[in-house]
N, C-alpha and C positions, 0 to 999 in steps of 0.2 A: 500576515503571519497567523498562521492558526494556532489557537491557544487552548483548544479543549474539543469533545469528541463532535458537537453538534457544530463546531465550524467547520470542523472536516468533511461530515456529511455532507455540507451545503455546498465547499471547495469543489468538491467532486464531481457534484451532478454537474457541470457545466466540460467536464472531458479535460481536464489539464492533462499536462505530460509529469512525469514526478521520476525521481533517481531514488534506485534503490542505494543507500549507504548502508546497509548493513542485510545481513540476510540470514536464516537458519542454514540455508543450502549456500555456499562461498560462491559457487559459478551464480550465483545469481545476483551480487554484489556489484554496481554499477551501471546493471541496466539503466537505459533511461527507457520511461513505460507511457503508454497513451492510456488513460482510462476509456474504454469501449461502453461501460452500462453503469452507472452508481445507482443505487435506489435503497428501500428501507431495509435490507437481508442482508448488504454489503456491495462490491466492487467489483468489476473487472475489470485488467489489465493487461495492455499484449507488447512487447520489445517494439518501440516506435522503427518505423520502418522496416519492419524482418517478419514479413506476412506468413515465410514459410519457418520460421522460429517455433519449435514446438510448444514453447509457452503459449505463442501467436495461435497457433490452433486449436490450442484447447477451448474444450466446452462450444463446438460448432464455429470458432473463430470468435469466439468473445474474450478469448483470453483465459489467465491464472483469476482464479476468484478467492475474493480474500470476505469473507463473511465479518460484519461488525461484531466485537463482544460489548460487553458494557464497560463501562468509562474508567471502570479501575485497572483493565489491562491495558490501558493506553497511559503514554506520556506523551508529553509535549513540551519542549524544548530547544531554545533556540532553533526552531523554523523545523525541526524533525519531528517527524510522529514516529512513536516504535508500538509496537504492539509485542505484548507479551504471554504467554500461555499461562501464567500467573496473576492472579490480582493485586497480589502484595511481594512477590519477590521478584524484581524488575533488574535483575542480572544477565549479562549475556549470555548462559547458561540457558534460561528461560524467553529470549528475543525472538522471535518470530519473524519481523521485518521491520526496519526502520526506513523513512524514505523521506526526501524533501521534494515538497510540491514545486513545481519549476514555473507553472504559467498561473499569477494570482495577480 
């Protein structure tokens, strides 16, 4: 279970699949997501098996990219990471994306 931002990092590089549970965009709520590229600037991620998904295509087929902030717009909570466009107001108002990593 990841408990803070520099385990997520590490979760990542290694390509897991992760569900979105929560999303600023609603259609995007559920996916379940391959990570394609993790490294030190952030993520990418493309709709596991839906190559022609346009999320899937984005960025040359590397997926939706989700850039790391630093550690205060992140929570971590029972098995969920959310990220927020806030450091200090962590309402869903402010939620970005919430997702649980599926392959650990």
């Amino acid at each position: 279970m990841v408990n803070h931002l520099s385990q997520l990092k590490r979760a990542l590089k290694v390509c897991p699949r992760l569900e979105i549970i929560k999303h600023c965009r609603e259609e995007c709520m559920g996916e379940i997501r391959r990570v394609t590229l993790a490294n030190s600037q952030g993520f990418y991620s493309v709709v596991d098996g839906q190559p022609n998904h346009k999320i899937s295509r984005a960025n040359n087929g590397k997926g939706s990219v989700l850039w790391w902030s630093k550690a205060p717009f992140w929570r971590f909570e029972n098995g969920v990471c959310a990220l927020y466009d806030s450091d200090t107001d962590h309402t869903e108002s402010h939620l970005i994306m919430a997702f649980r990593i599926l392959d650990q």
